[in-house]
GURONU-289348 format. One record per residue (C-alpha): residue number from 1; residue in three letters; x negated, y, z. Coordinates in Angstrom, 3 decimals. Layout:
REM GURONU-289348
k:NUM	r:ALA	c1:X	c2:Y	c3:Z
...
REM end
This chain:
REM GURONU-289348
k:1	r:UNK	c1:38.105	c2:60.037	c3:2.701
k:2	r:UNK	c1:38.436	c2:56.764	c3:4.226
k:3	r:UNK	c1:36.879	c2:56.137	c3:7.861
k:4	r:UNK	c1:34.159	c2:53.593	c3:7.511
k:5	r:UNK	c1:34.307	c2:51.966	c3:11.232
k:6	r:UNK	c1:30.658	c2:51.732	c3:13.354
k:7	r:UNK	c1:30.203	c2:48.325	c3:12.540
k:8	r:UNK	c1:31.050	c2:45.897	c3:9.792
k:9	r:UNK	c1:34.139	c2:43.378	c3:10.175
k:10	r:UNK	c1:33.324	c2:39.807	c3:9.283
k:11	r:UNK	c1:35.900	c2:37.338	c3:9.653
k:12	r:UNK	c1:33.498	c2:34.558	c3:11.036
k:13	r:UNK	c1:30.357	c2:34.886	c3:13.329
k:14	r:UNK	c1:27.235	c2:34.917	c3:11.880
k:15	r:UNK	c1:25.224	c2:31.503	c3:11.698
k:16	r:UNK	c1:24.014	c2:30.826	c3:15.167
k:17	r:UNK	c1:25.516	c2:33.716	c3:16.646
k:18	r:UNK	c1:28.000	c2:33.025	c3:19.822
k:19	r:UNK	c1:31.532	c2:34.487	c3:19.412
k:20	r:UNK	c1:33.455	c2:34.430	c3:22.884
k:21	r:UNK	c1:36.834	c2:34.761	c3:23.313
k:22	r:UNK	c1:38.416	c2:38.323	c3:23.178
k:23	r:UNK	c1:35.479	c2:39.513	c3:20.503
k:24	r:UNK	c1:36.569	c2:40.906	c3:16.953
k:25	r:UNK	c1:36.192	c2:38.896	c3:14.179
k:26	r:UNK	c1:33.183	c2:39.495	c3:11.921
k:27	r:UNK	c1:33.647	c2:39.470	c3:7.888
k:28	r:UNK	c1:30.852	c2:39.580	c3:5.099
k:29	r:UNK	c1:30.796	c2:42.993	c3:3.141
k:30	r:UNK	c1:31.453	c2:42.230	c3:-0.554
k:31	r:UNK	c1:29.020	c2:41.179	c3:-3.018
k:32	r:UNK	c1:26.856	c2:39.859	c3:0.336
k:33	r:UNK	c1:25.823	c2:36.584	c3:0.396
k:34	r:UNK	c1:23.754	c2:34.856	c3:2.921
k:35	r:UNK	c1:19.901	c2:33.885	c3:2.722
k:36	r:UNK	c1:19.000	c2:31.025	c3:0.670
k:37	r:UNK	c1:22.789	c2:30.521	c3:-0.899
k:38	r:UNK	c1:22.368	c2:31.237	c3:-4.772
k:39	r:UNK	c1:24.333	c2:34.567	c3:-6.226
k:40	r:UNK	c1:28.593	c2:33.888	c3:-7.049
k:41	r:UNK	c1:29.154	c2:32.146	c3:-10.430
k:42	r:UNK	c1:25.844	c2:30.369	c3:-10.621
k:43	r:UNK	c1:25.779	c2:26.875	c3:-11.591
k:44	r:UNK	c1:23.400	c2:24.519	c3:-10.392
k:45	r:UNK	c1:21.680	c2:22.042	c3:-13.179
k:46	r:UNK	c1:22.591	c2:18.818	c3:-13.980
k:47	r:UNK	c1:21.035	c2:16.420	c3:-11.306
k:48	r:UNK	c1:21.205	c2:18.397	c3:-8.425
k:49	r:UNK	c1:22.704	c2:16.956	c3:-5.196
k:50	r:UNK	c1:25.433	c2:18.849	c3:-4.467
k:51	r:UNK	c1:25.128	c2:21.985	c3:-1.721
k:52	r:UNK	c1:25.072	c2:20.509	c3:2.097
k:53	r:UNK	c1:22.963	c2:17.452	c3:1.104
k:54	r:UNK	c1:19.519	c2:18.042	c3:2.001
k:55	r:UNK	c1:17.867	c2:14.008	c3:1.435
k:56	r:UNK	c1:18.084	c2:11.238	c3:3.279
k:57	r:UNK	c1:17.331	c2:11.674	c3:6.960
k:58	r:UNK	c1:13.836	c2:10.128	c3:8.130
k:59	r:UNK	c1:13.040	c2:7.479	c3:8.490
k:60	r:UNK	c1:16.402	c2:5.779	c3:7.166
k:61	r:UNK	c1:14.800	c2:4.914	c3:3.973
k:62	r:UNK	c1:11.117	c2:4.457	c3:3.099
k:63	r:UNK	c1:8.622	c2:6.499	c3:0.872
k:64	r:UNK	c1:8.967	c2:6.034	c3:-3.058
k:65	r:UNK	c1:7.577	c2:2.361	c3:-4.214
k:66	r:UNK	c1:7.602	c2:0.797	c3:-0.509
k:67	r:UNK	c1:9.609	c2:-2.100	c3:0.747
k:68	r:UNK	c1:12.810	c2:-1.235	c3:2.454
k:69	r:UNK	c1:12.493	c2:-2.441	c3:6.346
k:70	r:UNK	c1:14.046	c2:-5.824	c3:7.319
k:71	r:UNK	c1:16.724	c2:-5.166	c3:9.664
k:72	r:UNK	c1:15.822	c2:-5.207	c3:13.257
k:73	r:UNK	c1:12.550	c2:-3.870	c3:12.155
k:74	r:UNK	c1:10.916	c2:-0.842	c3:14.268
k:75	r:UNK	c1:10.520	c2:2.421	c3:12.143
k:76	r:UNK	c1:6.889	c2:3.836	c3:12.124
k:77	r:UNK	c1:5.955	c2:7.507	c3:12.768
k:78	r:UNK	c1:5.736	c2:9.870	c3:10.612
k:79	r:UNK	c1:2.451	c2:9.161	c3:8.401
k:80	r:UNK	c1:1.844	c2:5.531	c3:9.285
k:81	r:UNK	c1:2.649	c2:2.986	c3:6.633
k:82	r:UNK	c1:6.111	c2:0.900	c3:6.432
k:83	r:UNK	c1:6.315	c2:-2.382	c3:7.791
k:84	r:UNK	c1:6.918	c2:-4.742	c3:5.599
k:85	r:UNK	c1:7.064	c2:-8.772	c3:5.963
k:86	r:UNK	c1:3.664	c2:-10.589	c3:5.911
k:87	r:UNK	c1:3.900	c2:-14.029	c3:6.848
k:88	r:UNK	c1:6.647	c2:-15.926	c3:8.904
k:89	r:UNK	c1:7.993	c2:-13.352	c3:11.747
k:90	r:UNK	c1:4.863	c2:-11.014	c3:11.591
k:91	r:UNK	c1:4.635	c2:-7.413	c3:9.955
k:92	r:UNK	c1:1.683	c2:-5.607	c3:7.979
k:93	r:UNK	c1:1.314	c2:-2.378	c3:7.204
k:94	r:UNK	c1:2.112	c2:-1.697	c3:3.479
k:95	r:UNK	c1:-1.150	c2:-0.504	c3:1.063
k:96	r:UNK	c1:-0.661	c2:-0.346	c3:-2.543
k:97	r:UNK	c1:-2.087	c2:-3.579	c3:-4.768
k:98	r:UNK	c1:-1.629	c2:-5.786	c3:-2.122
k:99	r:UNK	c1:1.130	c2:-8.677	c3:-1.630
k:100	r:UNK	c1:1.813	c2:-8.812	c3:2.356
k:101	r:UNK	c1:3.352	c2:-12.036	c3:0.681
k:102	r:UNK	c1:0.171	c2:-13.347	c3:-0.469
k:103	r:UNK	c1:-0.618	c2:-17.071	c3:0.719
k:104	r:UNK	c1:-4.427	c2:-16.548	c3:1.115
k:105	r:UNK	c1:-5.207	c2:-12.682	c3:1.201
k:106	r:UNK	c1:-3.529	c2:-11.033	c3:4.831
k:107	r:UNK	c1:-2.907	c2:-7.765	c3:3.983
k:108	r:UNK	c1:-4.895	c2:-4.995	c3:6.228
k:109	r:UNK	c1:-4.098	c2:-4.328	c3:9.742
k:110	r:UNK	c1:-1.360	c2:-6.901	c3:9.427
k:111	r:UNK	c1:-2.993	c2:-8.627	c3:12.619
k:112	r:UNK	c1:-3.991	c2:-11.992	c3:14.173
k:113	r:UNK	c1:-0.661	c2:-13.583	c3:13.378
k:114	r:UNK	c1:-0.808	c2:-13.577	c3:10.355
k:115	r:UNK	c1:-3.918	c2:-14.732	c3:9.522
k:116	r:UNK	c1:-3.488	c2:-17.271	c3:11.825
k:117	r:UNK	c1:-0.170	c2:-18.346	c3:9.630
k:118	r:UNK	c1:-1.844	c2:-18.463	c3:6.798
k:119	r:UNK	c1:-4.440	c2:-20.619	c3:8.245
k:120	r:UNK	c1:-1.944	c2:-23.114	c3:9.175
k:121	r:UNK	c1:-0.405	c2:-22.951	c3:5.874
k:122	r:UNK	c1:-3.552	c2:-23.683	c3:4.218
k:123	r:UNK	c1:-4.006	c2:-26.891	c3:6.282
k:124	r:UNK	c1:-0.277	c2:-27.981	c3:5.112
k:125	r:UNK	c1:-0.717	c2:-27.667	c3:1.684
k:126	r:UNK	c1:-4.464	c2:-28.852	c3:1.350
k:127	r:UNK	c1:-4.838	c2:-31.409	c3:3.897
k:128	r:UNK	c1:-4.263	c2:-34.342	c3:1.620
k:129	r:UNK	c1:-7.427	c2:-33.248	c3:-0.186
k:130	r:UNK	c1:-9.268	c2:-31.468	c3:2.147
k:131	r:UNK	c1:-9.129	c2:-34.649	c3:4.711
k:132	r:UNK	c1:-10.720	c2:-36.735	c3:2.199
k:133	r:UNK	c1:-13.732	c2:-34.498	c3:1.760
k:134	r:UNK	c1:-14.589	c2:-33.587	c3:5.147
k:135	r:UNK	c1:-14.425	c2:-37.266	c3:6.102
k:136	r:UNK	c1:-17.109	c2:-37.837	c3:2.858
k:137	r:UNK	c1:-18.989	c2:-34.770	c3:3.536
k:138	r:UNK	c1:-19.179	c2:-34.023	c3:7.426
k:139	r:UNK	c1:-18.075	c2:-37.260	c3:9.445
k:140	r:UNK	c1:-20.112	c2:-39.169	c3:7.285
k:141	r:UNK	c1:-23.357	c2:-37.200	c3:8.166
k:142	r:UNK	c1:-22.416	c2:-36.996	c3:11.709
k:143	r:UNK	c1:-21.782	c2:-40.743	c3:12.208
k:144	r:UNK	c1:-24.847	c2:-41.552	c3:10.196
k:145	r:UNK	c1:-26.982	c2:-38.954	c3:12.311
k:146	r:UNK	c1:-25.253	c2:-40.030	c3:15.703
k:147	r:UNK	c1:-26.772	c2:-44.244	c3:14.807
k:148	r:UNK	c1:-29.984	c2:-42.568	c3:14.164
k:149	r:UNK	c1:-30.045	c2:-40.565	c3:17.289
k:150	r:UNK	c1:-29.535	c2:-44.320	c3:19.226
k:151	r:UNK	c1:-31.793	c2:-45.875	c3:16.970
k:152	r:UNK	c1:-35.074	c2:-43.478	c3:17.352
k:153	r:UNK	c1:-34.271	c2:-42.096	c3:20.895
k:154	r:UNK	c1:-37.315	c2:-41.972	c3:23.055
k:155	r:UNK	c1:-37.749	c2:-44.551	c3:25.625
k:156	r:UNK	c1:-36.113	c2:-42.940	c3:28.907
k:157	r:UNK	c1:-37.603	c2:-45.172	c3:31.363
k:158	r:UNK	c1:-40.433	c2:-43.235	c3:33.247
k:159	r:UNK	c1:-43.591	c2:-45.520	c3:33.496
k:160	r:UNK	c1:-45.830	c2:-45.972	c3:36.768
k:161	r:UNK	c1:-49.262	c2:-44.671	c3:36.606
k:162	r:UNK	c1:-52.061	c2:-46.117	c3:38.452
k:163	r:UNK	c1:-52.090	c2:-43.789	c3:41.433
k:164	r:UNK	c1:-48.113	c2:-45.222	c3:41.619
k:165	r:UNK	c1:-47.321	c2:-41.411	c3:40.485
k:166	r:UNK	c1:-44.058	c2:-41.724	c3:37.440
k:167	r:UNK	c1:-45.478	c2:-41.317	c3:34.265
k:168	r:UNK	c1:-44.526	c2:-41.029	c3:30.557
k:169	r:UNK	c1:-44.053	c2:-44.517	c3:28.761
k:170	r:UNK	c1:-46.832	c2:-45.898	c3:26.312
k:171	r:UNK	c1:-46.694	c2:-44.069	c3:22.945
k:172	r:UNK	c1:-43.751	c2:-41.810	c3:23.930
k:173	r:UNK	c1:-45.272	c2:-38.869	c3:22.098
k:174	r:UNK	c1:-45.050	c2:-40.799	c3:19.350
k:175	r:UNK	c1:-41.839	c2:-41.686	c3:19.567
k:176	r:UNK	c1:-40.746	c2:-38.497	c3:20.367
k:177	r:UNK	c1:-42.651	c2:-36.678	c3:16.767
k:178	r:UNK	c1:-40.428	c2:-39.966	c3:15.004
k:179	r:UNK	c1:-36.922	c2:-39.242	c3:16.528
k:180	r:UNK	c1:-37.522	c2:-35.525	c3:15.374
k:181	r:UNK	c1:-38.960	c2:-35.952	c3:12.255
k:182	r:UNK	c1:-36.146	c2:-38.693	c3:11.224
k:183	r:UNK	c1:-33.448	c2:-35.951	c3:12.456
k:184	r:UNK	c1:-34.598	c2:-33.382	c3:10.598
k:185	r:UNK	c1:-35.116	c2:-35.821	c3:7.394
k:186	r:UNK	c1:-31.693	c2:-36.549	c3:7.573
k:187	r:UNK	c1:-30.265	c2:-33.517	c3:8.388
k:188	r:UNK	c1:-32.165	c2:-31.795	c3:5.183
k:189	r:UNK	c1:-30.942	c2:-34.757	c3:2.757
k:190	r:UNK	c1:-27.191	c2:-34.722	c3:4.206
k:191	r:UNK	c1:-27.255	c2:-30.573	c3:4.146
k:192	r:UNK	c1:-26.935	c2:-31.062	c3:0.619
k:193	r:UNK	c1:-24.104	c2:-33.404	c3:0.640
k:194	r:UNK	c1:-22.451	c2:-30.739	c3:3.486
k:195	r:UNK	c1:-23.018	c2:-27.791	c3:1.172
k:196	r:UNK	c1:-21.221	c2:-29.849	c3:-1.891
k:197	r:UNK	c1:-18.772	c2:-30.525	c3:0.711
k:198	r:UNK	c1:-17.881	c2:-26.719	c3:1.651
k:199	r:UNK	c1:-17.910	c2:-25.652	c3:-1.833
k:200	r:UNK	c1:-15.455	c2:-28.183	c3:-2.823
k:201	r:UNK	c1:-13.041	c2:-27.211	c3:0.403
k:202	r:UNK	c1:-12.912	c2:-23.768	c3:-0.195
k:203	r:UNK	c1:-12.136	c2:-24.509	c3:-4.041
k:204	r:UNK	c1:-9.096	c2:-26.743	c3:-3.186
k:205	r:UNK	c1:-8.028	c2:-23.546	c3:-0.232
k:206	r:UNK	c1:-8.252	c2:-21.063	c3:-2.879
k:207	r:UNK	c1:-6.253	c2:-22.587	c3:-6.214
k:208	r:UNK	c1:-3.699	c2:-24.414	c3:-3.914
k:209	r:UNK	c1:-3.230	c2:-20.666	c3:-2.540
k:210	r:UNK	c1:-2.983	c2:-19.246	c3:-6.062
k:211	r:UNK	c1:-0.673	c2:-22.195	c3:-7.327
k:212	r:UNK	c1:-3.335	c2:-24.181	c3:-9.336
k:213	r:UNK	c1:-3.453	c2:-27.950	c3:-9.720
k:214	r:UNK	c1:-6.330	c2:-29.554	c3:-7.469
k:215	r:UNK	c1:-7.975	c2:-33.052	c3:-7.556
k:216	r:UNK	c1:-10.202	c2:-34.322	c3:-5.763
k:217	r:UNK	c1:-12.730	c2:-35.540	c3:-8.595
k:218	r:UNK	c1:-12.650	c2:-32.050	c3:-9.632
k:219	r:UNK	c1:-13.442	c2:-30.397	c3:-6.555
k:220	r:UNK	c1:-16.035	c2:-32.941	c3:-5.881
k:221	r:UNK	c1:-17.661	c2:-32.101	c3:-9.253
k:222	r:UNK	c1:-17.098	c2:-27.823	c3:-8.241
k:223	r:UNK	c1:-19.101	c2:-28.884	c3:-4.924
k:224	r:UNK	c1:-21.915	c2:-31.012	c3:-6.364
k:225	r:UNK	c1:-22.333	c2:-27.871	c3:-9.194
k:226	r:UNK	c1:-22.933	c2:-24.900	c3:-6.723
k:227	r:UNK	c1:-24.113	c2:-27.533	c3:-3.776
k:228	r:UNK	c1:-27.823	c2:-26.570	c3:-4.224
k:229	r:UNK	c1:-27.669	c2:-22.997	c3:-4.306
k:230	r:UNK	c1:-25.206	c2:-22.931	c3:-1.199
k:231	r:UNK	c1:-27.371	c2:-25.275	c3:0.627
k:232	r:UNK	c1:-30.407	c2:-23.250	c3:0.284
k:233	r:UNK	c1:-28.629	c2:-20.299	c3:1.251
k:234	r:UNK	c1:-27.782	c2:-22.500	c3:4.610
k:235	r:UNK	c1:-31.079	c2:-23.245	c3:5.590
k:236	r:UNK	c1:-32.379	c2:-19.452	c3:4.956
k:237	r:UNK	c1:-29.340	c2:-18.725	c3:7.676
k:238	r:UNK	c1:-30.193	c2:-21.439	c3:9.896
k:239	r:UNK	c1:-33.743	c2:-20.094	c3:9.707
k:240	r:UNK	c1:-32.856	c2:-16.871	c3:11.385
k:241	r:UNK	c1:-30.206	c2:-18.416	c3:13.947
k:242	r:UNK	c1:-33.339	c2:-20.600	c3:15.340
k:243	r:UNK	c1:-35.650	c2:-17.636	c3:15.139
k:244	r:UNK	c1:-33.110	c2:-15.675	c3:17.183
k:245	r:UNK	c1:-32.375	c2:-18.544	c3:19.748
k:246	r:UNK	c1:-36.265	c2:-18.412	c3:20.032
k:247	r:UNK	c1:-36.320	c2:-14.888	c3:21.810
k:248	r:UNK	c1:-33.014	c2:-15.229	c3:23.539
k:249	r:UNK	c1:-29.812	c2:-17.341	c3:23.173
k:250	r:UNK	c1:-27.916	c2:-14.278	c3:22.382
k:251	r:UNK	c1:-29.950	c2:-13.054	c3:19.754
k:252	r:UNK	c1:-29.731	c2:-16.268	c3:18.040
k:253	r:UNK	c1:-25.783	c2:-16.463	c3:18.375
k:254	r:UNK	c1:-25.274	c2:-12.789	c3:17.407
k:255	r:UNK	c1:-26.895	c2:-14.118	c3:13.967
k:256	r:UNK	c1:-24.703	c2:-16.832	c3:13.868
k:257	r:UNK	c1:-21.669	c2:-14.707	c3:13.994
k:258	r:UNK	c1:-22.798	c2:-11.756	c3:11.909
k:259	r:UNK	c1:-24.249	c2:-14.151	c3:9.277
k:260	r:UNK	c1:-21.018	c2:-16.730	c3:9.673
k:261	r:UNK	c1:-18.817	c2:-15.143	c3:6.433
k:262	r:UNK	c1:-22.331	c2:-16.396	c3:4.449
k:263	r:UNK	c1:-20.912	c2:-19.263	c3:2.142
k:264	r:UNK	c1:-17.844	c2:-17.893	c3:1.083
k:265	r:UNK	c1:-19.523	c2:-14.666	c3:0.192
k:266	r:UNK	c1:-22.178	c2:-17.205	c3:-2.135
k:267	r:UNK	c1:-19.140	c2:-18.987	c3:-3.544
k:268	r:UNK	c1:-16.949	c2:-16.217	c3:-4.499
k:269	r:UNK	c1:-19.013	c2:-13.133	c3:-5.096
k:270	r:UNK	c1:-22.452	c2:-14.489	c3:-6.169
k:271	r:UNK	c1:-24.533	c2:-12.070	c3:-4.526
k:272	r:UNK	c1:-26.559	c2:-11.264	c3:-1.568
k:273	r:UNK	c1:-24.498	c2:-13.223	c3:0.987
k:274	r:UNK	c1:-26.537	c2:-12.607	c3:3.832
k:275	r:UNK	c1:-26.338	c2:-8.761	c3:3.678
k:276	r:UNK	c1:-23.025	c2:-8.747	c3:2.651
k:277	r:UNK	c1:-21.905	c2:-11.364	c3:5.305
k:278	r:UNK	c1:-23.934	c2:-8.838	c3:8.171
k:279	r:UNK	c1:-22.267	c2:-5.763	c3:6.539
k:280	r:UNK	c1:-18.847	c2:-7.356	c3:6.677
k:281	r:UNK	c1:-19.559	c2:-8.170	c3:9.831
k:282	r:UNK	c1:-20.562	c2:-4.312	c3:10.994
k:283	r:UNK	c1:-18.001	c2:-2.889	c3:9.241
k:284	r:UNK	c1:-15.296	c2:-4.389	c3:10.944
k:285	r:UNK	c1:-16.678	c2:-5.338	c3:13.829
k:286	r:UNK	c1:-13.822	c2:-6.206	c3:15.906
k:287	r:UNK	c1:-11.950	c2:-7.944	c3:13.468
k:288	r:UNK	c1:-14.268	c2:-10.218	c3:12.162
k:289	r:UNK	c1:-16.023	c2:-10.868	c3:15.777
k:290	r:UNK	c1:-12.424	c2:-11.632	c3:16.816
k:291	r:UNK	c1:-11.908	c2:-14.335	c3:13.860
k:292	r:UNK	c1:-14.890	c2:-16.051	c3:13.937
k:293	r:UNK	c1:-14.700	c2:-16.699	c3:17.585
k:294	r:UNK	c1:-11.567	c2:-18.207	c3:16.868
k:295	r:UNK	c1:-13.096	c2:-20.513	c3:14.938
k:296	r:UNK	c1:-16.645	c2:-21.069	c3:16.988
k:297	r:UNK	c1:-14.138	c2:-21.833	c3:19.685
k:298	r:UNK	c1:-12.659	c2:-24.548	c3:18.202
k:299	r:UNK	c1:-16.070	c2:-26.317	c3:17.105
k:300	r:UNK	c1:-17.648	c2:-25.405	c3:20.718
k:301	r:UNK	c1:-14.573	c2:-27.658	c3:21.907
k:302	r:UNK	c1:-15.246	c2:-30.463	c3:19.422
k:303	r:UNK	c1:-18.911	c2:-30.665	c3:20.526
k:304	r:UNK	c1:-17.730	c2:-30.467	c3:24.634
k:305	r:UNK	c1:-15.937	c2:-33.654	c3:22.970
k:306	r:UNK	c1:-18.966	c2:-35.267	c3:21.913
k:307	r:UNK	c1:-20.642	c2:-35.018	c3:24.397
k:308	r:UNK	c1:-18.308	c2:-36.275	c3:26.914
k:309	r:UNK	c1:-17.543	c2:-39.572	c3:23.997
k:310	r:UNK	c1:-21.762	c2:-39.777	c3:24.582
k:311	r:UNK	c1:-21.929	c2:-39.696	c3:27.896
k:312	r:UNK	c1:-19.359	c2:-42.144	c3:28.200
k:313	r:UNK	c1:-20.981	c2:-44.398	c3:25.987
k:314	r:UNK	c1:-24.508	c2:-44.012	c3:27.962
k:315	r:UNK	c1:-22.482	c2:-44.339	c3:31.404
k:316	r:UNK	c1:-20.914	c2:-48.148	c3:29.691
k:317	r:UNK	c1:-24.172	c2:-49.239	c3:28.075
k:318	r:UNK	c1:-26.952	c2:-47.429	c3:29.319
k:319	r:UNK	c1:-29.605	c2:-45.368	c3:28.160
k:320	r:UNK	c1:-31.306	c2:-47.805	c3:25.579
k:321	r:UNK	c1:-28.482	c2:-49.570	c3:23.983
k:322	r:UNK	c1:-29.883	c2:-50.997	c3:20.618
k:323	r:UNK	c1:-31.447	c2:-53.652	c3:22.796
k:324	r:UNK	c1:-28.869	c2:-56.044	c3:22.638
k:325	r:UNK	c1:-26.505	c2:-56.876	c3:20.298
k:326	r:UNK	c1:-23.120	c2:-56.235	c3:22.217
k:327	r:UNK	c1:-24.379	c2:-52.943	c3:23.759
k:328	r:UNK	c1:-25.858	c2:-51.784	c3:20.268
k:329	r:UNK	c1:-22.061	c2:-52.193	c3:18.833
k:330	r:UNK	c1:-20.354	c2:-50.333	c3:21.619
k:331	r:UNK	c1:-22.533	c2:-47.600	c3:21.263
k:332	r:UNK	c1:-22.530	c2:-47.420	c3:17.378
k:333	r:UNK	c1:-18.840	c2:-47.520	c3:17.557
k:334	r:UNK	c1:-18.804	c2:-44.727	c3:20.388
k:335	r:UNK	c1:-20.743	c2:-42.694	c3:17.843
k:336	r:UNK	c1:-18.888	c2:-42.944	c3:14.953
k:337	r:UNK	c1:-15.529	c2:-42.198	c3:17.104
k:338	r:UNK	c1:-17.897	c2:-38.939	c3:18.196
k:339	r:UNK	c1:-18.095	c2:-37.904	c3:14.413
k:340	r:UNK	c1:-14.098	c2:-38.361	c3:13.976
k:341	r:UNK	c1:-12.922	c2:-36.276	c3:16.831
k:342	r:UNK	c1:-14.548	c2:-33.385	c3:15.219
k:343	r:UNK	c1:-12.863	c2:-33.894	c3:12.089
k:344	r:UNK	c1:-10.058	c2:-31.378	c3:13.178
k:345	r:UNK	c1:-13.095	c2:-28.682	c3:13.776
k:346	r:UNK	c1:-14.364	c2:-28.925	c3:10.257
k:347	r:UNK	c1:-10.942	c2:-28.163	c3:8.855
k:348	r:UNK	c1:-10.604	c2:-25.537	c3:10.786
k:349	r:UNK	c1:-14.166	c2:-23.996	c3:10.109
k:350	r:UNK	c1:-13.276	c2:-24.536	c3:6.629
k:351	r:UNK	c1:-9.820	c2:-22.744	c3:6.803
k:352	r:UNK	c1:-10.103	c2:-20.346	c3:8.727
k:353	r:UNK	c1:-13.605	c2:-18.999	c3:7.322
k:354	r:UNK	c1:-12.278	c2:-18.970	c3:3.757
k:355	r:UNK	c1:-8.715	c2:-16.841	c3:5.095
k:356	r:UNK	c1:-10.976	c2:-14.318	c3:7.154
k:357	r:UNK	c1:-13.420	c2:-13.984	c3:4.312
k:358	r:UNK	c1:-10.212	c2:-12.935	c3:2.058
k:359	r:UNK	c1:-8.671	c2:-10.622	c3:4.522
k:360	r:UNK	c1:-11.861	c2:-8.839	c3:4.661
k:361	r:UNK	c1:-11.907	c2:-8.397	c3:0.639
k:362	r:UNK	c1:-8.488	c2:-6.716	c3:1.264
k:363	r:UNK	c1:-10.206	c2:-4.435	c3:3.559
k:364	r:UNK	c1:-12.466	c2:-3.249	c3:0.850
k:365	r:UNK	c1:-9.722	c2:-3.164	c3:-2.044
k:366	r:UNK	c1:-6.156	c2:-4.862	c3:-3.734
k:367	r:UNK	c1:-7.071	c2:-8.589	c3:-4.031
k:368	r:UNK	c1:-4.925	c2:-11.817	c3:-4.134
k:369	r:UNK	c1:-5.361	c2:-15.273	c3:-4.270
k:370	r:UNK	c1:-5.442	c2:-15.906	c3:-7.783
k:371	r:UNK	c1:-8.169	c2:-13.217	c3:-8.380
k:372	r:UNK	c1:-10.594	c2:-14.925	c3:-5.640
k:373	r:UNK	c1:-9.820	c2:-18.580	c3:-7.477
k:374	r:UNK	c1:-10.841	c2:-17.098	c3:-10.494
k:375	r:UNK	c1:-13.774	c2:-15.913	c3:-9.017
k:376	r:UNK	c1:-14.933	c2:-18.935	c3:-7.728
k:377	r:UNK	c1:-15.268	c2:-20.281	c3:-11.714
REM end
């Protein structure tokens, strides 16, 4: 009989196992074959990779249907989404439906700089028509209120009572129930021209974006057709920002903010804007807070502005300046040059409203830009 030895012979060491020097080599018995290897003379189907490769190594190549990363790019960890480009030099995390290349819609979580790209963008291709109609729509008002403000302004001079105590000039109650009733007169019959205004701005932002032809005549005729409802929606708002400023200034600016996405809610969707401006608002509260500070911040500077171009203009021709004919001019034309420096606000408020509003829609679900122009009708 032969003499079967203690242990098997195999001619290599087993996987993992150490094989110092001096040790006897270690062979397979026949017929064995090692776990997971298929069985000797079985062929593998058509298709298969062949036996060592075991798919690409991770994260060399992204997940089925997402954009391969531009080189230089950081890889993301395991689970989170691929980066892939959204605007000039930024990155977005990818979600499926939306363009990260999209002009007007930034795509979720794809961050400040982008949205603040496509803001600029907006204002370089739109600017030719959107300059026209905020010049028309909100200059114009401001100028106009501005001359009124210097035309109705309550006498400042304090009169002298008979015990030589200062007093308040003849008829100044009277005076002051006219300066605030023409105000508020003119504000209510230019909020209508304002509202056509925004309506036709956020047309032009959202067909340029999709690649339409704009005009001006029709985006003037878009404004004047949803103008009313807008504007009533606008005074509803303004109704609870006052109310709020009533109790507290915060109160009264949290409204403000929470109620800011409003109009471009009305325009594009139709429905409910105030509850779905407050619920945008909620549900990404740190996003939208952040965005529409942006843009509070930049019309809180244009109204610093004002006010310094008006108290220039009282410091050169004093506090009652329509009394004379060469003070009344200087302080006209200081008041119209008021209403221009803010130009540059409006645009922004216009822009960067309408962008925030459609990054927020990509929140909720795959839009673009030519969906939200064809929403606007």
């Amino acid at each position: 009989m032969p003499i079967v030895p203690d242990q098997p012979v195999y001619d290599s060491p087993q996987p993992g196992a150490p094989n110092p020097a001096g040790q006897p080599a270690w062979g397979a018995p026949p017929g064995w074959n090692a776990p997971g290897t298929p069985p000797q003379g079985w062929t593998a189907p058509a298709g298969t990779p062949p036996p060592g490769w075991g798919g690409p190594a991770y994260p060399s190549y992204p997940m089925p249907g997402a954009a391969y990363p531009m080189p230089g790019a950081a890889y993301p960890m395991p689970g989170a989404a691929y980066p892939v480009p959204a605007g000039p030099g930024a990155y977005a995390g990818w979600y499926p439906g939306i363009d990260p290349q999209d002009p007007l819609v930034n795509p979720p979580h794809g961050g400040i700089g982008p949205w603040f790209a496509r803001c600029s963008a907006a204002l370089r291709r739109g600017w030719r028509q959107l300059l026209p109609i905020v010049l028309l729509t909100q200059v114009l008002p401001a100028a106009v209120i501005g001359v009124l403000t210097l035309v109705f302004s309550p006498e400042g001079e304090l009169a002298t009572a008979p015990d030589s105590a200062p007093g308040l000039p003849a008829g100044f109650w009277g005076q002051l129930f006219a300066f605030y009733g023409v105000l508020l007169a003119a504000g209510l019959a230019f909020g209508l021209l304002q509202a056509a205004g925004w309506a036709a701005g956020t047309w032009v932002v959202a067909r340029q974006a999709a690649g339409e032809p704009t005009g001006l005549g029709a985006a003037f005729r878009y404004g004047m057709r949803r103008a009313l409802g807008l504007w009533g929606w606008t005074l509803l708002v303004s109704l609870l920002v006052v109310v709020g400023s009533c109790f507290c200034l915060l109160p009264g600016l949290y409204a403000a903010f929470a109620l800011a996405l409003f109009g471009p809610v009305y325009l594009f969707e139709r429905r409910e804007p105030i509850g779905r401006a407050w619920r945008m608002f909620h549900s990404r509260f740190g996003m939208v807070l952040g965005r529409v500070a942006l843009v509070m911040a930049v019309l809180l500077a244009a109204t610093v502005l004002d006010a310094v171009v008006g108290g220039i203009s009282g410091a050169l021709f004093g506090v009652e300046p329509m009394t004379a004919v060469g003070t009344a001019i200087g302080a006209v034309a200081f008041a119209v040059f008021g209403a221009l420096l803010a130009a540059p606000a409006y645009l922004a408020q216009q822009v960067g409203l309408v962008v925030t509003y459609a990054e927020q829609r990509a929140q909720e679900g795959p839009v673009n830009a030519a969906r939200l122009a064809a929403e606007l009708g």
